[in-house]
LOMAR-898905 format. One record per residue: residue number from 1; residue in three letters; x, y, z of N, C-alpha, C, CB in turn. Coordinates in steps of 0.001 Angstrom, whole numbers, plus 500000, padded with zeros to 6 digits. Glycine has a CB too. Example, Ala and Ser with C-alpha at 12.3 -4.5 7.8 and 13.67 -1.06 7.14 Angstrom:
<atoms>
i aa n_u n_v n_w ca_u ca_v ca_w c_u c_v c_w cb_u cb_v cb_w
1 ALA 513190 494310 507800 512300 495500 507800 513200 496700 507800 511308 495527 509046
2 SER 512850 497750 507080 513670 498940 507140 512900 500030 507870 514084 499402 505725
</atoms>
This chain:
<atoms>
i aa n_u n_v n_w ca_u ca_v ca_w c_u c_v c_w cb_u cb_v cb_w
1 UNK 489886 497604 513875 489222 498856 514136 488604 499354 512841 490199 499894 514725
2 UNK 487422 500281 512860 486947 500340 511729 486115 502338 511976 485801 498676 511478
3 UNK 486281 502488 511044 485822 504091 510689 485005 504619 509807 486717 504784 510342
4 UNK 484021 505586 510232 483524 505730 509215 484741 506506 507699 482251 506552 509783
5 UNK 483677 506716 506562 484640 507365 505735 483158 508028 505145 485892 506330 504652
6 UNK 484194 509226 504320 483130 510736 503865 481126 510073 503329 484256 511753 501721
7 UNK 481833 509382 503054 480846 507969 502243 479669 507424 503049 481844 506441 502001
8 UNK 480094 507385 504280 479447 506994 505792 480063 505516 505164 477300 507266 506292
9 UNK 480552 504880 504875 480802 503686 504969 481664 503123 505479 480802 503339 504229
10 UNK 481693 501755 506036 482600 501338 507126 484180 501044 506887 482015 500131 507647
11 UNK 485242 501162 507294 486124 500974 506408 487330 500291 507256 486418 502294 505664
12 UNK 488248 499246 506980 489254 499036 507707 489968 500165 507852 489936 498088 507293
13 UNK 490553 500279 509490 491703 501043 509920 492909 500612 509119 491952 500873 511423
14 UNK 493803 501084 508404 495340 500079 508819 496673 501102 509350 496051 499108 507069
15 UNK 497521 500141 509482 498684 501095 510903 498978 501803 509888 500338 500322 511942
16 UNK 499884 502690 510498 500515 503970 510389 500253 504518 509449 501682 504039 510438
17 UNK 498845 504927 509438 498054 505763 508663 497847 505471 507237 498543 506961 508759
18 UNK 498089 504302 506515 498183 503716 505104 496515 503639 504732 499074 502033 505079
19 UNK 496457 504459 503638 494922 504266 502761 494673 502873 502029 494815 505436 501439
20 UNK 493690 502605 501874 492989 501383 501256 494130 501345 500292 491301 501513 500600
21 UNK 494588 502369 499213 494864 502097 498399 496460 501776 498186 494275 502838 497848
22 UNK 496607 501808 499448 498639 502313 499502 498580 500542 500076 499601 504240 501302
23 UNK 497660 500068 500608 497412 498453 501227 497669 497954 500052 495847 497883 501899
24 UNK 496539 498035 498989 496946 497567 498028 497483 497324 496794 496687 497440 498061
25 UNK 498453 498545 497211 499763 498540 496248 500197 497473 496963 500873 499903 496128
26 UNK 500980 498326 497987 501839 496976 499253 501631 495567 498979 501186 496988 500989
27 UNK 500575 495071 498882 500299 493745 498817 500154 493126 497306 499077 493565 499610
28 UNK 500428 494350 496329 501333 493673 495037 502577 493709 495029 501145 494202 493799
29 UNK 503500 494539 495357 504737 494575 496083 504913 493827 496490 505020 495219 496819
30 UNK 504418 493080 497733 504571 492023 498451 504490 490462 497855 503680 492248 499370
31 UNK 503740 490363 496336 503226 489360 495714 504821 489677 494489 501241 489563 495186
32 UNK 505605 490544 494716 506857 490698 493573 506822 491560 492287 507129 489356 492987
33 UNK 505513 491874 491953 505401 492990 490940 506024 493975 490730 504556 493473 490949
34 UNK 506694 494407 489381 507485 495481 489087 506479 496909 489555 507940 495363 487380
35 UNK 506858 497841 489224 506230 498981 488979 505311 499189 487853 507088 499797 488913
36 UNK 505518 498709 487046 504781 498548 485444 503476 497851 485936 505764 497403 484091
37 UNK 503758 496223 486350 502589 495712 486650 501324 495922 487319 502845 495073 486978
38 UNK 502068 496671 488517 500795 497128 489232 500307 498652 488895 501062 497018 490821
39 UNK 500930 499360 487991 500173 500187 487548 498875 499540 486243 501241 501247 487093
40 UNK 499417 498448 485240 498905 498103 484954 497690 497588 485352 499437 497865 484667
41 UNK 498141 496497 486473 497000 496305 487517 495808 497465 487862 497740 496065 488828
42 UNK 496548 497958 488273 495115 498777 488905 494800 500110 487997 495397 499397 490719
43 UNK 495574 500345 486712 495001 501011 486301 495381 502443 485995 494245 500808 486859
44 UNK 496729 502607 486624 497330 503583 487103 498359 503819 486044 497783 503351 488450
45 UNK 499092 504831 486248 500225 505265 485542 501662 504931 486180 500068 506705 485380
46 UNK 502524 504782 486070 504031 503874 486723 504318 505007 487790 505727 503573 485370
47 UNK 504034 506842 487068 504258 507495 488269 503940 507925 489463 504404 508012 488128
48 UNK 502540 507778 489019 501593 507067 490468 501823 506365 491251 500662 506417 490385
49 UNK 502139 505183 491035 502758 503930 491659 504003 504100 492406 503044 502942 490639
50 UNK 504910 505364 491536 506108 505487 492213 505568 506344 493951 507294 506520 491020
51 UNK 504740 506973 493064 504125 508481 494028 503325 507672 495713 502273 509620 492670
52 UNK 502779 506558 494854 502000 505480 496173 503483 504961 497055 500911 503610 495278
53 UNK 504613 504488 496259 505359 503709 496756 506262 504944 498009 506220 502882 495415
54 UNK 506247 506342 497803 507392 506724 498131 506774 507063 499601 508114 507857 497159
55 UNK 504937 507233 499336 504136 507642 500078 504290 506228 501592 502626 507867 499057
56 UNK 504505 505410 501049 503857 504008 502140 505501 503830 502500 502781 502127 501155
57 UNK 506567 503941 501578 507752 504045 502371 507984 504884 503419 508625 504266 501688
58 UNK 507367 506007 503316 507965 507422 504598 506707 506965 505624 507798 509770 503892
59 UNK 505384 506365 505341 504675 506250 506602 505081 505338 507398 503436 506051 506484
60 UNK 506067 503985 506318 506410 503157 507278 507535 502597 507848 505960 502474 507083
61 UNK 508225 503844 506610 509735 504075 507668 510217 503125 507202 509809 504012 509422
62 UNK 510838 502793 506079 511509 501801 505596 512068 502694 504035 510436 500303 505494
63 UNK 513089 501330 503348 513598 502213 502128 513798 501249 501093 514997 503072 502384
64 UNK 513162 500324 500736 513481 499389 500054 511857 498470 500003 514876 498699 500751
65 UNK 511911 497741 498654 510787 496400 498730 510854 495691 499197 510446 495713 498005
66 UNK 512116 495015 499712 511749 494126 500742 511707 494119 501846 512133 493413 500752
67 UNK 511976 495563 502602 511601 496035 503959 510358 495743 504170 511771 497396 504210
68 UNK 509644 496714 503116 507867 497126 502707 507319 495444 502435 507620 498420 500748
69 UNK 507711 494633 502134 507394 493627 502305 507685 492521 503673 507749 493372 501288
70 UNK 508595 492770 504133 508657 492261 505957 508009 493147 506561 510162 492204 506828
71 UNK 507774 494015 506329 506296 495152 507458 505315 494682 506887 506057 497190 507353
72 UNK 504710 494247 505676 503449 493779 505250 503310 492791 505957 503246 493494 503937
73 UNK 503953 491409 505827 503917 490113 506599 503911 490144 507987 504963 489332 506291
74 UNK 504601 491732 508610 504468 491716 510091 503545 492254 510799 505362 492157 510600
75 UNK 502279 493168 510120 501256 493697 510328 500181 492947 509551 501404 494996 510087
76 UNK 500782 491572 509068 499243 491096 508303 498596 491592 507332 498228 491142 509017
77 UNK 499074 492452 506566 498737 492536 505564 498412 492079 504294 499050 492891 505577
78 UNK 499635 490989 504030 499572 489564 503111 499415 488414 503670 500702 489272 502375
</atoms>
């Protein structure tokens, strides 16, 4: 499914309401990255990352990385 965004541009849907950007935290998470790394990665600060992580845990109802990583693999995400 696909939506516009403020941008008019087309954008993947993903479940339970997760932003582009909470996907791809998840799917460094999912690849084993500390917290450090993927702030590094993308640029971010570690408390950001915490702030993304605590965000994509409560949308998807889980409490741990490797939950958040068996919901990635089970919605296709990785």
């Amino acid at each position: 499914m696909q939506y516009c965004s403020r941008e008019g541009v087309l954008s993947e849907a993903y479940p339970d309401n997760l932003t582009s950007r909470e996907v791809h935290v998840l799917k460094l998470v999912s690849a084993g990255l500390t917290n450090r790394e993927i702030a590094e990665s993308l640029g971010l600060s570690s408390r950001t990352v915490d702030a993304h992580l605590r965000s994509i845990f409560g949308k998807i109802g889980v409490g741990s990385r490797s939950a958040a990583t068996r919901y990635a693999v089970e919605h296709g995400l990785v």
